[in-house]
C-alpha positions in Angstrom: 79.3 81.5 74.5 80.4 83.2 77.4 78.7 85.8 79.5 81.0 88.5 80.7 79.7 91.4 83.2 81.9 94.3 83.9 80.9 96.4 87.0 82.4 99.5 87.6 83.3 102.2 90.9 82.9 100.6 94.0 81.0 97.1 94.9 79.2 98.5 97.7 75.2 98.0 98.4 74.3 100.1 96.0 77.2 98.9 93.0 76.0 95.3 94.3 72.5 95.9 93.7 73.6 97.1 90.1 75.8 93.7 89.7 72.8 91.6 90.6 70.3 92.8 88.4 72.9 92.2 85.5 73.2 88.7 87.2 69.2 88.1 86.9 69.0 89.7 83.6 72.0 87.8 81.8 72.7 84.3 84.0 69.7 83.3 85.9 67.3 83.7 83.4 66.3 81.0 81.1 66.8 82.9 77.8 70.9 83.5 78.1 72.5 79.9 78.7 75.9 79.5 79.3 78.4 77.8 81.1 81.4 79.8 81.5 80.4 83.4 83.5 82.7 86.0 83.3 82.7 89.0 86.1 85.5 91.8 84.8 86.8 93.3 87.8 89.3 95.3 86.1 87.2 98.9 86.8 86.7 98.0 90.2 88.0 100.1 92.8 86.7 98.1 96.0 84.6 95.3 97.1 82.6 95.0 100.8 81.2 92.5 102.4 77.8 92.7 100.1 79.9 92.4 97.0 81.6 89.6 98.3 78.6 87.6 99.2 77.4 88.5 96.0 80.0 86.9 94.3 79.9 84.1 96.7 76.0 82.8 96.4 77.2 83.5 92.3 80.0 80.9 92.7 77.9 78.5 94.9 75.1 78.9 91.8 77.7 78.1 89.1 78.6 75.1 90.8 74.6 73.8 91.4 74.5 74.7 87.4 77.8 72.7 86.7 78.9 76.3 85.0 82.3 78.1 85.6 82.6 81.1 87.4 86.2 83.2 85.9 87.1 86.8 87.9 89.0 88.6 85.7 91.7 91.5 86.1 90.8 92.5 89.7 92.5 95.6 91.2 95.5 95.4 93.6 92.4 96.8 96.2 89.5 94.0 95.2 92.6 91.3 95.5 93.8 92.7 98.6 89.9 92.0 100.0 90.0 88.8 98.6 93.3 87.8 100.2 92.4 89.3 103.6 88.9 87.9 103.6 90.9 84.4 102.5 88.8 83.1 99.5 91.7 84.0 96.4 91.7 79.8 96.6 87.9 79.6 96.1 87.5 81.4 93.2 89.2 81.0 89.7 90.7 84.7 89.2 92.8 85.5 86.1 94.9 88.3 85.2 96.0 91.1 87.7 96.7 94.5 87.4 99.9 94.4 86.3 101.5 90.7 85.8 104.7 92.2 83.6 108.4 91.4 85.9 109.6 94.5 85.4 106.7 96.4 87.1 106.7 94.0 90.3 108.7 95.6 93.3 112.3 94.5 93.8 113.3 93.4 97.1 114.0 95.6 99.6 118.1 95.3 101.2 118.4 93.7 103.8 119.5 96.3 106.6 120.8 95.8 110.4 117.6 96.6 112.5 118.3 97.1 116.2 116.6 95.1 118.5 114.5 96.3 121.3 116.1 97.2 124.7 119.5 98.1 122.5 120.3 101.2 121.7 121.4 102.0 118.3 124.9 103.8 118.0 127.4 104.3 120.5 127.0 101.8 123.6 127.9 103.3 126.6 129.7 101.6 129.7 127.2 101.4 132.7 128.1 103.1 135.5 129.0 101.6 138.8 126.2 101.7 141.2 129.2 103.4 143.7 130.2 105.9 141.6 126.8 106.8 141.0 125.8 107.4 144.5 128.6 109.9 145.4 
């Protein structure tokens, strides 16, 4: 039997706070024993520092419990923390927000962009340092 906690709005201090008396209540205690913990991220809209520690110390504990941790369905803004903070590779995340081909972006052309120094457009001849003087 899996355990499966869905926080909602924003994983700040206070959202955190929220998220870790469901963690007390439903995985540390003795009376709820499982080993596969599911955290649906799915109604998340962000994640700070607070949340991510939270999550953290929660994947550090699965591991001491030999237990799996599984984020689900985070948001293109909780995945964007998790790449920019650089631990996608530590956690086991599954799903996205949208995972269909037809909704991922298609690849920009390819266009010509100038380099700096060059003006774009017509090139003009330089003028000779004589002519200019006179």
């Amino acid at each position: 039997m899996a355990i499966v906690l869905s926080p909602q709005g924003k994983l700040d201090w206070v959202g955190t706070g929220r998220l870790q008396q469901d963690v007390n209540r439903y995985i540390l205690s003795k009376t709820h024993i499982s080993h596969l913990w599911i955290i649906d991220l799915s109604r998340v809209t962000t994640i700070s520092h607070a949340g991510l520690l939270l999550l953290l110390r929660l994947k550090h504990f699965a591991r001491k419990r030999r237990s799996r941790l599984v984020l689900q369905h985070p948001t293109a803004a909780v995945r964007a923390i998790f790449e920019a903070a650089l631990v996608t590779d530590y956690f086991e995340i599954q799903g996205d927000e949208d995972t269909s081909e037809e909704s991922k972006p298609s690849q920009p052309s390819r266009r010509e962009i100038p380099k700096p120094g060059i003006p774009s457009g017509r090139l003009r001849k330089p003028r000779s340092k004589v002519a200019a003087s006179r």
